[in-house]
N, C-alpha and C positions, 0 to 999 in steps of 0.2 A: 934123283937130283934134278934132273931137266923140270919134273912137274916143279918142283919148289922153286926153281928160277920163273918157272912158266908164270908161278901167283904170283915173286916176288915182282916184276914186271907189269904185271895185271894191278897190283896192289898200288906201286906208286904212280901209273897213267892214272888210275882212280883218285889220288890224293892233289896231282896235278889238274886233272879237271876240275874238280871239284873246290879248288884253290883258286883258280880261274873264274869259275862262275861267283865264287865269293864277292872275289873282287870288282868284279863287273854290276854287282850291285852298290859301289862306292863311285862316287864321283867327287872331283876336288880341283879347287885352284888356290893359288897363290896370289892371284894376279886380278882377281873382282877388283868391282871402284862403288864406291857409296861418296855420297855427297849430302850436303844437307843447306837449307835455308832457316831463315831469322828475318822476316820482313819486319823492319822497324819504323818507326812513325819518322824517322831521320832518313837512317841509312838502313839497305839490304845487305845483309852478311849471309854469303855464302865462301863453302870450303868443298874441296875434295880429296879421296883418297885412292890411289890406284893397288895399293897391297893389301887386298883386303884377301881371306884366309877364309873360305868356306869348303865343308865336308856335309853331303847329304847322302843318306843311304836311302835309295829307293826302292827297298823292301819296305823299311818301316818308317819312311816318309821323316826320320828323325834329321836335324838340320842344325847345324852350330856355323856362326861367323866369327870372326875375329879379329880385332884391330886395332894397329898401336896407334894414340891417339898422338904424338906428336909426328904422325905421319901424314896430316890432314894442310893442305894446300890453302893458302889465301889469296887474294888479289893483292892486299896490303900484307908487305914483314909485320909492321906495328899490330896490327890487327892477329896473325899468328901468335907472336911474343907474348899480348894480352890474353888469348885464349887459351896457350900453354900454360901460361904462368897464373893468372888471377880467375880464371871460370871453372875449365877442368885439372885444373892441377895434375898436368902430365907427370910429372916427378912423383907425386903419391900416387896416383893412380896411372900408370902407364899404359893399360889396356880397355876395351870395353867388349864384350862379348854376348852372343845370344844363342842361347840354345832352346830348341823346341821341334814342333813338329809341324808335318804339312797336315792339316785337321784331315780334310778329303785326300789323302796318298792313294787312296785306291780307284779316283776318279783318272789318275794319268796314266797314261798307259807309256812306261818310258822304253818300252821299244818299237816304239812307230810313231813317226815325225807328224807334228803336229804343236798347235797351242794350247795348252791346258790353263785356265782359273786352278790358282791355289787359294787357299785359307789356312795361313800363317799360327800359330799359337805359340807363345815361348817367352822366356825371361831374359829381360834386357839389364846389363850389368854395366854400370857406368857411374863412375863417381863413387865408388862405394856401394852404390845404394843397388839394388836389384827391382827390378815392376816387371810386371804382367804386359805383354804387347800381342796386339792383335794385329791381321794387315790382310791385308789381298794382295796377291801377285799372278803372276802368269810364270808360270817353266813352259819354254820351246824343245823339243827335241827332233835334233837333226843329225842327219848321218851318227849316233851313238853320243852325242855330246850336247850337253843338258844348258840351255839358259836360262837363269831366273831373274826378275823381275818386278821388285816390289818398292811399294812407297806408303809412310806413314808419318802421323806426327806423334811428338813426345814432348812434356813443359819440362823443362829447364827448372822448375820448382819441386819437380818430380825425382831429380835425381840428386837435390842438393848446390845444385849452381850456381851460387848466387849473382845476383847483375849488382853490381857497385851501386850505390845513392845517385852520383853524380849523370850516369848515362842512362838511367834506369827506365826513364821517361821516353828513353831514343830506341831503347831496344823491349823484342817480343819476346814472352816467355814461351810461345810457342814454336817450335823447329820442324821443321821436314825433311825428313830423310829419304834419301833414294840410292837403294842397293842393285846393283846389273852385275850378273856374276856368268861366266860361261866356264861352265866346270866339263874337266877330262875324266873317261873310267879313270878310276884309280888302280892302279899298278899294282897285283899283288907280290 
C-alpha cells in the first residue's frame, strides 16, 4: 500500500509539472491596442483599440489576434458612427481576426531578455473576406513577459470596403496598422 500511494503522489507531481511547463509556453492578453491610419488627400483618419485579444505559443511560434471592430476609438463620434455603420459594417461582421505564425520562432529565445526581429505570416479576416499578411515585428522579453510589436499596411479594396463616391477622392485605400501587445504566461 505505501509503494502505491508512493507512485500515486510521484504520478500527479509529474502531471502538475508537466501542466506547468505547458503552460508557460502560452502567453496572452486581453488588454493589447492596435491602431491604424488612412492618410487622405483631405483629412487623416486615425482609430484605436485597447481590447485587443492575443494568444501566442512560443514553441511553435503559432500566433492568433482578435478584435471587436466596434471597439475602435475616433477623434470624431461622426467619423465612428460612419465607420461602424457604412465601411466595415460592425453589425454583419462584428470581429476581425488573424491567425499565423512567427516564420523565424526559433530565432527568439523567449527565455532570456532581449529584442528579437520577428517575421509575421498569417491570414487576416475582416469584412468577410480573409488575405494573406505579411509584417515584421519585434517580441521583447523581460522578466518572463513577452511584448510584441508590429506594423503593416492593407487596402481597404482588399477586404471589400467600399469608400462612398462622394468622399472617395478625400480618402486612401491604403491603411496602416500598428499592433503593441504585452502578453502574461498563460495560467494553466
Amino acid at each position: 500500500m505505501n509503494l502505491l500511494i508512493r507512485k500515486g503522489i510521484i504520478s500527479c507531481c509529474f502531471i502538475l509539472i508537466t501542466t506547468s511547463l505547458i503552460a508557460q509556453d502560452k502567453f496572452f492578453t486581453k488588454s493589447g491596442s492596435i491602431s491604424f491610419v488612412s492618410k487622405g488627400v483631405i483629412e487623416t483618419i486615425t482609430a484605436s483599440h485597447r481590447s485587443v485579444t492575443c494568444v501566442l505559443d512560443s514553441k511553435t511560434g503559432a500566433l492568433q489576434f482578435a478584435v471587436l471592430m466596434k471597439g475602435f476609438e475616433f477623434k470624431k463620434a461622426l467619423m465612428q458612427e460612419h465607420f461602424n455603420e457604412n465601411y466595415v459594417e460592425s453589425d454583419k461582421f462584428p470581429r476581425a481576426e488573424f491567425r499565423g505564425q512567427i516564420a523565424n520562432n526559433g530565432d527568439i529565445a523567449y527565455t532570456k531578455d532581449g529584442v528579437y526581429n520577428a517575421h509575421v505570416k498569417g491570414k487576416l479576416t475582416m469584412h468577410g473576406q480573409t488575405k494573406d499578411v505579411e509584417a515584421e515585428g519585434k517580441v521583447t522579453v523581460k522578466s518572463g513577459r513577452l511584448g510584441a510589436v508590429s506594423q503593416f499596411d492593407i487596402l481597404m479594396s482588399d477586404f471589400s470596403i467600399k469608400i462612398p463616391g462622394p468622399v472617395k477622392e478625400n480618402m486612401s485605400d491604403k491603411v496602416t496598422i500598428t499592433v503593441n501587445c504585452t502578453l502574461e504566461p498563460l495560467k494553466g
